[in-house]
KOLNUGU-511115 format. One line per 8 residues: number of its first residue (from 1); their letters; for each residue z, x, y of N, C-alpha, C, O. Coordinates in nm, 3 decimals. Example, Ala and Ser with C-alpha at 12.3 -4.5 7.8 and 13.67 -1.06 7.14 Angstrom:
BEGIN
1	as	0.780,1.319,-0.569,0.780,1.230,-0.450,0.780,1.320,-0.330,0.846,1.424,-0.332  0.708,1.285,-0.225,0.714,1.367,-0.106,0.787,1.290,0.003,0.804,1.341,0.114
% end
This chain:
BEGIN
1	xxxxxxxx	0.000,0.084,-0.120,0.000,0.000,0.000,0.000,0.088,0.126,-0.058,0.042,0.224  0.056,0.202,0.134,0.074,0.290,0.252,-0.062,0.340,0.261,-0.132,0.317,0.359  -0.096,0.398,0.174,-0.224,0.488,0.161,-0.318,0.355,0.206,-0.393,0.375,0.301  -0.319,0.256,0.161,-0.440,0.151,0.224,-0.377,0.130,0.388,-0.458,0.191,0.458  -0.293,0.084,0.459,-0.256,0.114,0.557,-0.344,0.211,0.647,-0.428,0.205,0.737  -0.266,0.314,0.559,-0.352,0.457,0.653,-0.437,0.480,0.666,-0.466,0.559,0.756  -0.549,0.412,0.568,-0.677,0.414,0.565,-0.746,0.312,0.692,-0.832,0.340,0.776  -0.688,0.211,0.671,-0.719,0.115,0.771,-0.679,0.166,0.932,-0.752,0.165,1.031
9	xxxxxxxx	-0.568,0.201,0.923,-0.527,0.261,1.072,-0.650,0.360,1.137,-0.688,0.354,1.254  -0.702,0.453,1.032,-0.766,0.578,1.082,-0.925,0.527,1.052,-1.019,0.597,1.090  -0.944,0.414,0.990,-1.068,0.361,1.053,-1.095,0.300,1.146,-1.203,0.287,1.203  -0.921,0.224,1.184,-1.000,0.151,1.346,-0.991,0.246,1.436,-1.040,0.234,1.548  -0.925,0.353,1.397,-0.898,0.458,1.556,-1.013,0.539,1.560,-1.052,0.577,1.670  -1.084,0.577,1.439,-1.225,0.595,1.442,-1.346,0.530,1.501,-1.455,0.582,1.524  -1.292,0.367,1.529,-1.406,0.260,1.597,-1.380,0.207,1.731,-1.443,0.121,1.791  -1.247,0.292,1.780,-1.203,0.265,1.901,-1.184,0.415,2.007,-1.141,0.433,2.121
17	xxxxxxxx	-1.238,0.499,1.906,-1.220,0.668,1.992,-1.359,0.687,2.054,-1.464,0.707,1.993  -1.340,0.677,2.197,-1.424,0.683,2.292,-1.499,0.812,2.241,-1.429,0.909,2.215  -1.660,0.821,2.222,-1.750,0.890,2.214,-1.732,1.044,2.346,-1.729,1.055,2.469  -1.727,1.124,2.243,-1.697,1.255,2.371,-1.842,1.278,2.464,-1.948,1.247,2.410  -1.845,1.323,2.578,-1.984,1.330,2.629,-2.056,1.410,2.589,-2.017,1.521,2.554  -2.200,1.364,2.584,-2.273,1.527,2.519,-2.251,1.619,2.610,-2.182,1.606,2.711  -2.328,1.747,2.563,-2.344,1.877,2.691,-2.436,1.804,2.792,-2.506,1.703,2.790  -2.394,1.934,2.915,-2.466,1.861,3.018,-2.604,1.877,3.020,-2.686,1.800,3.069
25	xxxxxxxx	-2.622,1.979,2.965,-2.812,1.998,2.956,-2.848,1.896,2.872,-2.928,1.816,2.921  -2.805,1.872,2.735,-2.906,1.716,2.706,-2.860,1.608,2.767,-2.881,1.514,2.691  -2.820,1.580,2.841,-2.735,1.478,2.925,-2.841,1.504,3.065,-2.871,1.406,3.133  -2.882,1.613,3.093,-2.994,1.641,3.208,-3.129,1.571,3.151,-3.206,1.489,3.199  -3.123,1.638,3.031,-3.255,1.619,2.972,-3.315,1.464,2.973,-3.419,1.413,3.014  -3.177,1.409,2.897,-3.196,1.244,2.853,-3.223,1.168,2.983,-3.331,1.110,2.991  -3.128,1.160,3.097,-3.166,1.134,3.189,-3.270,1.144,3.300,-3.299,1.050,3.374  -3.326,1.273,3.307,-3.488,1.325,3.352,-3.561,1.214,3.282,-3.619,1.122,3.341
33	xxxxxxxx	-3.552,1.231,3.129,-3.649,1.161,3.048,-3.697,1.038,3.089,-3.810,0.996,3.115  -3.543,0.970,3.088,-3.570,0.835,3.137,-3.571,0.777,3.278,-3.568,0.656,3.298  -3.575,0.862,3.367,-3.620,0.860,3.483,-3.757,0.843,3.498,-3.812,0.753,3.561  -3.827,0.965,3.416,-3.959,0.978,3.411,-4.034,0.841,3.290,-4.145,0.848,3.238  -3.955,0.753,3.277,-4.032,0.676,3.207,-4.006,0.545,3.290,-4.073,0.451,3.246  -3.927,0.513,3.397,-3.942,0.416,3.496,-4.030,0.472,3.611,-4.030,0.573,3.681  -4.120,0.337,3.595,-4.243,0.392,3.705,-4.191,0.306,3.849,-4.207,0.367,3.955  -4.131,0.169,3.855,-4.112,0.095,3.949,-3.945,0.013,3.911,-3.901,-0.014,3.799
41	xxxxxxxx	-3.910,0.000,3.984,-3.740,-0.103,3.923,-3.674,-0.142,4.036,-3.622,-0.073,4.123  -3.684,-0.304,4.022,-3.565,-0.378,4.098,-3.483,-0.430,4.071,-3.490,-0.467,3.954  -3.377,-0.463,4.130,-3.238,-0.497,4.069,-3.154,-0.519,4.233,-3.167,-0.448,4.333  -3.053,-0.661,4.213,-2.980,-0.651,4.269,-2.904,-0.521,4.313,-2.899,-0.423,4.239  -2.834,-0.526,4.458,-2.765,-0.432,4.448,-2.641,-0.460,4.567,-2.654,-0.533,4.666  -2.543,-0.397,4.536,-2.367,-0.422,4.638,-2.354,-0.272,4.727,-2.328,-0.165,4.671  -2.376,-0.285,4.858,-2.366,-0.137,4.916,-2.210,-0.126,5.012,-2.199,-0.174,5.125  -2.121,-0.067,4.951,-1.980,-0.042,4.985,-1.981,0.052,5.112,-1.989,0.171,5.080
49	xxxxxxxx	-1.977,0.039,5.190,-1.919,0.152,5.304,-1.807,0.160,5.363,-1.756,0.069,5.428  -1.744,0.303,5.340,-1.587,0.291,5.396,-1.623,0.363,5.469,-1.716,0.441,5.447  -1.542,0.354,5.606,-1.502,0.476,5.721,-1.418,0.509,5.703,-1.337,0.418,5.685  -1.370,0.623,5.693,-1.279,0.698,5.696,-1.151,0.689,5.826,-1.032,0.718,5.823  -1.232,0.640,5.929,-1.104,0.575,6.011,-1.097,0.419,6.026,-1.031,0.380,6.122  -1.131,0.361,5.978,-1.111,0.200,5.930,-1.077,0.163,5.784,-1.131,0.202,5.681  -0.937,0.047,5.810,-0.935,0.032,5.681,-0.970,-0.075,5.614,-0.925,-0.103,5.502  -1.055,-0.145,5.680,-1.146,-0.249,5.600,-1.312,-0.212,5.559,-1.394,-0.167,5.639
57	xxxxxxxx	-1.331,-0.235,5.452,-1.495,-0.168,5.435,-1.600,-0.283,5.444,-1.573,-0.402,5.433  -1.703,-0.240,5.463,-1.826,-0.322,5.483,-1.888,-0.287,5.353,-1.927,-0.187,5.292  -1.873,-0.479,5.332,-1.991,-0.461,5.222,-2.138,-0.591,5.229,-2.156,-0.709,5.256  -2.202,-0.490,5.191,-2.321,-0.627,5.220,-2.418,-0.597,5.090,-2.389,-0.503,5.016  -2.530,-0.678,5.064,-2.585,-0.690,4.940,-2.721,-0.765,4.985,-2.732,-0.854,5.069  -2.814,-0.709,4.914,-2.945,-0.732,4.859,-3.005,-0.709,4.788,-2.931,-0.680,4.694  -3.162,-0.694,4.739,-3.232,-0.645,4.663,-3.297,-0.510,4.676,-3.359,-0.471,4.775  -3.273,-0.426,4.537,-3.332,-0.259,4.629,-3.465,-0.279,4.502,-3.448,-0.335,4.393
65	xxxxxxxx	-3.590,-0.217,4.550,-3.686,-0.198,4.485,-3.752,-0.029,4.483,-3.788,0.014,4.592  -3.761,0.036,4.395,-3.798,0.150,4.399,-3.921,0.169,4.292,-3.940,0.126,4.178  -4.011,0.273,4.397,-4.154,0.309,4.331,-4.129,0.431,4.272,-4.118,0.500,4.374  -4.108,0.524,4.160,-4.116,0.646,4.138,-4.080,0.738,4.188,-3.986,0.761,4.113  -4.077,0.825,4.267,-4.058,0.937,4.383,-4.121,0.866,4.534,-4.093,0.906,4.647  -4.222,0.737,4.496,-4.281,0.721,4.656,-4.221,0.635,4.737,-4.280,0.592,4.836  -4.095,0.596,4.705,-4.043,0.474,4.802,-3.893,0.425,4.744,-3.882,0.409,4.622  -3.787,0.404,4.826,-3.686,0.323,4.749,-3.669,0.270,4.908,-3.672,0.326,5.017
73	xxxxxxxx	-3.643,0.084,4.847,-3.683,-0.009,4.951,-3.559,-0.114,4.888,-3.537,-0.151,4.773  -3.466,-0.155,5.056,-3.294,-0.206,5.044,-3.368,-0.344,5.121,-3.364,-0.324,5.242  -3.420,-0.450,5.095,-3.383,-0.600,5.108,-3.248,-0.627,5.154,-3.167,-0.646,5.063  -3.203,-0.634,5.277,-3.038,-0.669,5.292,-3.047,-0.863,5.272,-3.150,-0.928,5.288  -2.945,-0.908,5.242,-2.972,-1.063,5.244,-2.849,-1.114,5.388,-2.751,-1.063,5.443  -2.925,-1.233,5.400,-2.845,-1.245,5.566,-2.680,-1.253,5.529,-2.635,-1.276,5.417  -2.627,-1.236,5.614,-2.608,-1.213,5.743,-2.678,-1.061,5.826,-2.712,-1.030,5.940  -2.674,-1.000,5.697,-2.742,-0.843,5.791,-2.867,-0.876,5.799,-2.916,-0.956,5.720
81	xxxxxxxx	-2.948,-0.811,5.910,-3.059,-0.854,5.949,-3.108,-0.694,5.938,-3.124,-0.644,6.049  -3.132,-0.617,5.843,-3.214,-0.550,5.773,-3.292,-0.524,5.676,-3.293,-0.588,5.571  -3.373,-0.414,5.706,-3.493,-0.343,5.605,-3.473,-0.199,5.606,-3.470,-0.127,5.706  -3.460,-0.164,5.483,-3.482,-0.013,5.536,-3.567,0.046,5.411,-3.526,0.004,5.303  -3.695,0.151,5.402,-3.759,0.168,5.341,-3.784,0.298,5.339,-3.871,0.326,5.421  -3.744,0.386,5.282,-3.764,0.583,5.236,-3.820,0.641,5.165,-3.794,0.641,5.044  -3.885,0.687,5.200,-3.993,0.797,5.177,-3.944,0.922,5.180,-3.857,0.960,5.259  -4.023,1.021,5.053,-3.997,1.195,5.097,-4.068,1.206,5.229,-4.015,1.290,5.302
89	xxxxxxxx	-4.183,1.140,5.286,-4.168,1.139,5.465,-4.147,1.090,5.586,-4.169,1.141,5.696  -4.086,0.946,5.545,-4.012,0.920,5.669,-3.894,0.826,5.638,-3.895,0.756,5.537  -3.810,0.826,5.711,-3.647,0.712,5.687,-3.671,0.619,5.797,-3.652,0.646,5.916  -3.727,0.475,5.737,-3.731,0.344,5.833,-3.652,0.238,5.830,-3.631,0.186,5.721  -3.610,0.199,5.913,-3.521,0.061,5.932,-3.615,-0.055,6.023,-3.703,-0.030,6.107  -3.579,-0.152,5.989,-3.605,-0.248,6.088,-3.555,-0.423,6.054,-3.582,-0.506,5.967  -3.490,-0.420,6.146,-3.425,-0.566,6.208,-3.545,-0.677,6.255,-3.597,-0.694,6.365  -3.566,-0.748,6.122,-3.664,-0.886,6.154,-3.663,-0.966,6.273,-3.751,-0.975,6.358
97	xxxxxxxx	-3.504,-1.047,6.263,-3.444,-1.074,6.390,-3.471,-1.048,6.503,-3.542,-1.118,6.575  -3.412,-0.930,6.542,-3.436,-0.865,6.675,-3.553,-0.813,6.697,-3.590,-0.774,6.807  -3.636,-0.806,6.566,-3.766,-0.763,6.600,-3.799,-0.598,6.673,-3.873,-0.584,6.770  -3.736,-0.494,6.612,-3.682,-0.371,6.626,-3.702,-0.311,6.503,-3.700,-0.362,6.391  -3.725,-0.188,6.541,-3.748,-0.095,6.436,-3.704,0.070,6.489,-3.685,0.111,6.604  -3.696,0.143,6.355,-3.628,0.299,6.388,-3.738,0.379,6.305,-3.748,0.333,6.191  -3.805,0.462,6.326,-3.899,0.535,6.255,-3.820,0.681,6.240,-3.808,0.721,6.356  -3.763,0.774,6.151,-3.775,0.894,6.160,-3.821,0.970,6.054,-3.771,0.948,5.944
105	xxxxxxxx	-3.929,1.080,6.068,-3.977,1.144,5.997,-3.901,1.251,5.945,-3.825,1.325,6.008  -3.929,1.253,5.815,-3.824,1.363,5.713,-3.814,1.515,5.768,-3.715,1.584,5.742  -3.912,1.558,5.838,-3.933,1.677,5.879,-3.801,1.709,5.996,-3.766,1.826,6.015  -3.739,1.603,6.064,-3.673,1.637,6.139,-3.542,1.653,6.099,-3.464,1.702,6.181  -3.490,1.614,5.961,-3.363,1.615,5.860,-3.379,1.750,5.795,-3.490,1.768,5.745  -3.302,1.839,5.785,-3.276,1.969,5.740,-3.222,1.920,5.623,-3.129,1.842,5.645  -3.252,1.941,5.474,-3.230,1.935,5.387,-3.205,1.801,5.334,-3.100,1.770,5.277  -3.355,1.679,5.362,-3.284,1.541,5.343,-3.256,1.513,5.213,-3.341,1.494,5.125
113	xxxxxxxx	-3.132,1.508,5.200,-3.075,1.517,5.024,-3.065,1.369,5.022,-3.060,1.309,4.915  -3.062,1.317,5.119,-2.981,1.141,5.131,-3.083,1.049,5.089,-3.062,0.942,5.032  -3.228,1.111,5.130,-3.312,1.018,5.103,-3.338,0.896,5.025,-3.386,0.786,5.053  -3.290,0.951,4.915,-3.269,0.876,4.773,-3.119,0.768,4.764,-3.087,0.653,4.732  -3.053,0.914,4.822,-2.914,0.831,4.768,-2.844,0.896,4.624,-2.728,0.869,4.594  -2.947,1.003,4.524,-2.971,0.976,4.405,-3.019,0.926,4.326,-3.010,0.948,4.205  -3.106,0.816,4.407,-3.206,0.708,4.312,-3.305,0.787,4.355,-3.323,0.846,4.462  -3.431,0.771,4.151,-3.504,0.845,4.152,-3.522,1.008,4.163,-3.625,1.059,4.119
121	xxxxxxxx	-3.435,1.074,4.213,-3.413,1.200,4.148,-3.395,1.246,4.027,-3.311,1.189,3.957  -3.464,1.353,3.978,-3.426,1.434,3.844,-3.286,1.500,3.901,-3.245,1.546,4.007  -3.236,1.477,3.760,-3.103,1.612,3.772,-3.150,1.740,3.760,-3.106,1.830,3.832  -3.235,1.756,3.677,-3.265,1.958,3.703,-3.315,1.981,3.842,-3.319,2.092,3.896  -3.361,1.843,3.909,-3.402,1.874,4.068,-3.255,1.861,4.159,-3.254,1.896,4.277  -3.127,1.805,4.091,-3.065,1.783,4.173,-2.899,1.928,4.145,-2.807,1.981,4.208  -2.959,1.924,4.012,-2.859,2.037,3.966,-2.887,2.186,4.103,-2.784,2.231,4.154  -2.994,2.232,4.137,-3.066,2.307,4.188,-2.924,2.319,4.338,-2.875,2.425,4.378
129	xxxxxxxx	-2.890,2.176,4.391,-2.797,2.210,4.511,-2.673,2.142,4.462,-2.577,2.133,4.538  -2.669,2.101,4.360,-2.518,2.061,4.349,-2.443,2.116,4.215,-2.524,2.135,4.124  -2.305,2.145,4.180,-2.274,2.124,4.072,-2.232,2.059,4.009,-2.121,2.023,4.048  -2.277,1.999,3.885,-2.255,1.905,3.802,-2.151,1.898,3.710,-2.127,1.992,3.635  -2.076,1.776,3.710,-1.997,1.763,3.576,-1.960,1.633,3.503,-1.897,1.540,3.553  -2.009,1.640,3.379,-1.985,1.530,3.317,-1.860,1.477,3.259,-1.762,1.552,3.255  -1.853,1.368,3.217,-1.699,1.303,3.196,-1.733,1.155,3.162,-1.827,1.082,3.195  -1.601,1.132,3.067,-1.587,1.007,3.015,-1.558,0.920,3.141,-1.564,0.997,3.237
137	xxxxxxxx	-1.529,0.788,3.187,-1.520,0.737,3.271,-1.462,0.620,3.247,-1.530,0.566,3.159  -1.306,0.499,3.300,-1.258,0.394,3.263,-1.330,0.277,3.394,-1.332,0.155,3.413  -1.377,0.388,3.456,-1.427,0.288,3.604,-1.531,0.218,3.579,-1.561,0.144,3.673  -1.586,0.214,3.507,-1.713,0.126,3.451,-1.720,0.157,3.314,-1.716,0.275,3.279  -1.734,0.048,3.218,-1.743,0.076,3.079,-1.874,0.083,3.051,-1.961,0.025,3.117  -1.892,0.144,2.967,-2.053,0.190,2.907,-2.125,0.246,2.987,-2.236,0.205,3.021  -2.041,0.395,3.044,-2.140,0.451,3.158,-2.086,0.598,3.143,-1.965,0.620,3.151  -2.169,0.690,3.123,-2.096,0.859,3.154,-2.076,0.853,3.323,-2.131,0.777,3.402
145	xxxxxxxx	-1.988,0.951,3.347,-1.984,0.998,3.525,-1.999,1.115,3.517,-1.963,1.207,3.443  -2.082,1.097,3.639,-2.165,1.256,3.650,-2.113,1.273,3.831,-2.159,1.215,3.929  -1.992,1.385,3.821,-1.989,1.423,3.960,-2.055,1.550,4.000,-2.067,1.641,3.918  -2.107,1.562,4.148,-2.177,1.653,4.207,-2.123,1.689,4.281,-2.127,1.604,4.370  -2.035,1.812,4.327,-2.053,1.900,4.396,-2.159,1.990,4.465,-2.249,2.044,4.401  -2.140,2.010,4.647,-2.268,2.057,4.706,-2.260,2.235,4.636,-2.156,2.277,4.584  -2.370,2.309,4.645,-2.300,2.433,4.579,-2.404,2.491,4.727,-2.368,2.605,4.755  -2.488,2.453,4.798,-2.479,2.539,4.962,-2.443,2.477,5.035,-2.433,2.354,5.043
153	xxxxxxxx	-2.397,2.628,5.153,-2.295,2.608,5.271,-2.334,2.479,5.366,-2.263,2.393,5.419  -2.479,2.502,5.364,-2.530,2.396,5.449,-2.509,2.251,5.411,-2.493,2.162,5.495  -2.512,2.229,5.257,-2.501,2.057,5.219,-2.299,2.083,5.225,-2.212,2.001,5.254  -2.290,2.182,5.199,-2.098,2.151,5.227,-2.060,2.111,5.379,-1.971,2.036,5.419  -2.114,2.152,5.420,-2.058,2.125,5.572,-2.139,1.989,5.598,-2.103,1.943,5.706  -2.227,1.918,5.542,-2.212,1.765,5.587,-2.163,1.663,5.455,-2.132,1.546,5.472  -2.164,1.724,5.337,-2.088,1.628,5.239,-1.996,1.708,5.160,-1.982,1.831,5.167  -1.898,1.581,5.039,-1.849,1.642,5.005,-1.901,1.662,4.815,-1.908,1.755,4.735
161	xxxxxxxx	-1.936,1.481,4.813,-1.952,1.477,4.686,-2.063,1.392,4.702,-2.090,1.320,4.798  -2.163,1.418,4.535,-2.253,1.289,4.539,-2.250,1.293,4.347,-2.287,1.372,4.260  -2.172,1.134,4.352,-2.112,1.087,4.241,-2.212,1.004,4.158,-2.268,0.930,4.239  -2.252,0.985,4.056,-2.332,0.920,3.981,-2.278,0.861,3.830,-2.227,0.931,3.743  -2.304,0.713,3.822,-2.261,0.679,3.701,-2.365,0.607,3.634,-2.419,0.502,3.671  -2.383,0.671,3.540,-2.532,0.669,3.440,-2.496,0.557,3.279,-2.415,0.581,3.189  -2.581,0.449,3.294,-2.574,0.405,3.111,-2.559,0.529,3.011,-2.593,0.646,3.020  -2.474,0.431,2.881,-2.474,0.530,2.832,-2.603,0.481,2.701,-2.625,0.559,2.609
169	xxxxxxxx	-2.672,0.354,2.711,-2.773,0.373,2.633,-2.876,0.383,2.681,-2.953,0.463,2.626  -2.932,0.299,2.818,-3.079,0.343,2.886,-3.053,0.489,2.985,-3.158,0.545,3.015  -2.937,0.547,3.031,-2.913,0.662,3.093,-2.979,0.654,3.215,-3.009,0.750,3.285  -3.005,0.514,3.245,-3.032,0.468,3.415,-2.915,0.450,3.486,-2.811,0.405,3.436  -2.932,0.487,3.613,-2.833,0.494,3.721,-2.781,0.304,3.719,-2.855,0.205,3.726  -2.631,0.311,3.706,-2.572,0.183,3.760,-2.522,0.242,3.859,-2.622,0.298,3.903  -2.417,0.276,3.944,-2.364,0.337,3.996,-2.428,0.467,4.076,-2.506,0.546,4.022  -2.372,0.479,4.244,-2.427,0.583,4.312,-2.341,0.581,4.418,-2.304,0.483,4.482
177	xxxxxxxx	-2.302,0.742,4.436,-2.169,0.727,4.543,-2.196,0.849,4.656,-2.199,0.969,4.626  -2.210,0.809,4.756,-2.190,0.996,4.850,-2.112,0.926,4.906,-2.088,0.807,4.930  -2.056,1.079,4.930,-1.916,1.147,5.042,-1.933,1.204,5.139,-1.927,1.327,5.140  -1.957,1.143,5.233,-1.975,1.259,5.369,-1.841,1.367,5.398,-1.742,1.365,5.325  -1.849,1.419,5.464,-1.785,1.562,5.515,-1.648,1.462,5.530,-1.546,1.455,5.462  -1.690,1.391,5.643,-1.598,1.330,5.751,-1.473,1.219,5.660,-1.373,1.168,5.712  -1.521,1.203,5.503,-1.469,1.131,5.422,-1.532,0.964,5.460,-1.518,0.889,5.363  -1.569,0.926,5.532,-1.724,0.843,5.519,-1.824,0.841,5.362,-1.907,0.923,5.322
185	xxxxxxxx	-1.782,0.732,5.309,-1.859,0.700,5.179,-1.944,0.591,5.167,-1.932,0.489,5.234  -2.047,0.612,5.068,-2.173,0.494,5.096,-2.147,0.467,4.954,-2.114,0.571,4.897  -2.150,0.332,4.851,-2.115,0.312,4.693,-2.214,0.216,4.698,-2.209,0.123,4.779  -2.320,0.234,4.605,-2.447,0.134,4.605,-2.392,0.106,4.485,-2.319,0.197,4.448  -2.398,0.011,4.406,-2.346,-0.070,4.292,-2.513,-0.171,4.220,-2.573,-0.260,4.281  -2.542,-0.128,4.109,-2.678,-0.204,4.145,-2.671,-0.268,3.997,-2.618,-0.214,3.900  -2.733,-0.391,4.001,-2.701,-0.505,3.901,-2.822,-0.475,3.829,-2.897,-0.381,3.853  -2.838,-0.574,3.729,-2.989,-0.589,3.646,-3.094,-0.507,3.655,-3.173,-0.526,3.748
193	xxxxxxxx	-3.116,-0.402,3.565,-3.257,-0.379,3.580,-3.358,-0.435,3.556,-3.364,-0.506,3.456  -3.474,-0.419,3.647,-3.600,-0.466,3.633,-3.701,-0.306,3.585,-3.739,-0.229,3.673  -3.725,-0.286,3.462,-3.792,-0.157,3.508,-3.957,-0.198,3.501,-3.981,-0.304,3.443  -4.060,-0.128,3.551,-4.192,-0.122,3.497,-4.305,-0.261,3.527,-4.410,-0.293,3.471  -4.231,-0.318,3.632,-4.250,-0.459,3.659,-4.331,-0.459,3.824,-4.277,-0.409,3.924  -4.454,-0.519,3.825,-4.544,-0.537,3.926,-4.371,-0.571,4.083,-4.267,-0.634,4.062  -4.406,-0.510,4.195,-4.381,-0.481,4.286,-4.398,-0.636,4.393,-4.477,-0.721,4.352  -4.343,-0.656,4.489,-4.375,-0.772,4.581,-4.535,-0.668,4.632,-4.560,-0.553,4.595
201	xxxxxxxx	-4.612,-0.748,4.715,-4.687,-0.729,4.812,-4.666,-0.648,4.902,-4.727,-0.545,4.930  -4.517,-0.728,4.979,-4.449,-0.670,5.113,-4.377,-0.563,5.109,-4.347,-0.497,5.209  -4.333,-0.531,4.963,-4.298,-0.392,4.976,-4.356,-0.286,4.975,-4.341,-0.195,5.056  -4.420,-0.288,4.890,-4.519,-0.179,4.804,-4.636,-0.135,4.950,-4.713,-0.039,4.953  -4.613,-0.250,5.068,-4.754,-0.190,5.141,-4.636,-0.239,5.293,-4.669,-0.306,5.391  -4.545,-0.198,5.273,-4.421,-0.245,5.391,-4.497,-0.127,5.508,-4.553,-0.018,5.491  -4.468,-0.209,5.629,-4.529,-0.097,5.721,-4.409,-0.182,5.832,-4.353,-0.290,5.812  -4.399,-0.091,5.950,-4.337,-0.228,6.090,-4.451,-0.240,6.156,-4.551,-0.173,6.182
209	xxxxxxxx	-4.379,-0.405,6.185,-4.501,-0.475,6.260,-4.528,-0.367,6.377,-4.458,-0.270,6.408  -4.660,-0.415,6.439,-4.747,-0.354,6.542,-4.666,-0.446,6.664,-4.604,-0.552,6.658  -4.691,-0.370,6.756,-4.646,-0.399,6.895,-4.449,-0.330,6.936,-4.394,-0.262,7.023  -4.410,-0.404,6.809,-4.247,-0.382,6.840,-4.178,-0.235,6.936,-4.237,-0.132,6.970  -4.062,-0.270,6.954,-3.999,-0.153,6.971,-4.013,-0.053,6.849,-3.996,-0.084,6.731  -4.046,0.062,6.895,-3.986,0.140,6.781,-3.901,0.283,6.825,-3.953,0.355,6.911  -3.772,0.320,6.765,-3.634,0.451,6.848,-3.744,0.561,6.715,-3.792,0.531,6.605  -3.746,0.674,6.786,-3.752,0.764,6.678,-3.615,0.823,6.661,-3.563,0.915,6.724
217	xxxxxxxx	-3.580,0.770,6.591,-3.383,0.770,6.563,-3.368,0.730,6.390,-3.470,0.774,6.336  -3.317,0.693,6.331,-3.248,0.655,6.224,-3.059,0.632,6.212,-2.969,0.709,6.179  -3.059,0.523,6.246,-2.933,0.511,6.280,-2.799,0.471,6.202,-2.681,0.466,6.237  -2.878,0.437,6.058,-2.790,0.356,6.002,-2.674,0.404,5.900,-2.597,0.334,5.835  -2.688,0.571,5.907,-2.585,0.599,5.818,-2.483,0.695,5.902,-2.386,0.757,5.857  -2.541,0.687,6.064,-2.451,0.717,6.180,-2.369,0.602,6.284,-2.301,0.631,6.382  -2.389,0.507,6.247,-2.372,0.385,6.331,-2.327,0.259,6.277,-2.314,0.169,6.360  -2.292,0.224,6.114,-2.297,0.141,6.077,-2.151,0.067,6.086,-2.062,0.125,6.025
225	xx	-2.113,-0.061,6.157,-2.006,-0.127,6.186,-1.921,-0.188,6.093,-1.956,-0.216,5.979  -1.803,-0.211,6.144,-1.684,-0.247,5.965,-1.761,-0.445,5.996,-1.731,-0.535,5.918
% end
């Protein structure tokens, strides 16, 4: 009777012992992989912003749609009256409403690491400025965490961390976190994937209207209100 006991004990602790993480190179690998096998993906998404001197955070939510390396595009749903659409060459916003827009071209950002957010980046492209470490995680179930450390002087002195929490069976990003310097954090939270799935119209060929204002500024991850 003991010996069956024990047997039973050390099979459920066998079906309840959290899977250790792989190494981080096939954990690079797997994830590249399946990066490189989403060509387009939308999905709800929850964007958390804390200030570091306020203690209430802003959160607002829409739909984010992303093309491969050529575009990741944030649908805000009202009350915010934004668009914002990024490119490796330019970071755009624009307010329907007010009928306003912010154009800035990537060339004028010294090392735009933000572009993304982490969406759509390879890790062997991202390992290159940060260091990586993997880990089990209770903050979301069924997800490895992958924290980043900046490893140059230049990305240290404007952040601190850029946090990522990856499936642990499609090894797509749920979870995406930066840390600015100032302790200023941005937490995109993104629901349902859509992967490989025809694009709206309005995104895929998003431009700002003709005539409007347009700031050559980008304001929204310097300016954004609780």
């Amino acid at each position: 009777m003991i010996r069956r006991l024990s047997f039973l004990l050390c099979l459920v602790l066998s079906q309840t012992a959290p899977a250790a993480p792989p190494p981080l190179r096939e954990a690079v690998e797997r994830f590249d992989a399946a990066q490189a096998q989403v060509q387009t993906l939308q999905c709800p998404f929850t964007l958390t912003l804390r200030r570091a001197l306020l203690k209430t955070p802003s959160v607002t939510r829409g739909t984010l749609y992303l093309q491969g390396s050529d575009f990741v595009h944030f649908a805000f749903q009202p009350p915010e009256d934004l668009i914002l659409h990024l490119t490796p060459k330019a970071l755009v916003s624009y307010s329907p409403g007010a009928g306003e827009g912010e154009l800035m071209k990537i060339g004028l950002i010294r090392n735009a690491d933000r572009k993304f957010l982490g969406l759509g980046q390879k890790l062997s492209y991202l390992s290159e400025y940060f260091q990586i470490r993997l880990e089990e995680t209770r903050d979301l179930p069924g997800a490895w965490f992958l924290a980043m450390a900046p490893r140059t002087l230049s990305m240290r002195k404007r952040m601190q961390a850029l946090n990522l929490w990856v499936d642990k069976e499609t090894w797509l990003p749920r979870q995406v976190q930066w840390i600015e310097r100032s302790g200023d954090s941005w937490m995109v939270e993104l629901g349902p994937l859509r992967t490989n799935q025809p694009l709206p119209a309005a995104v895929t060929g998003f431009k700002l209207p003709e005539g409007i204002p347009v700031r050559s500024d980008f304001s929204f991850f310097a300016t954004r209100k609780k």
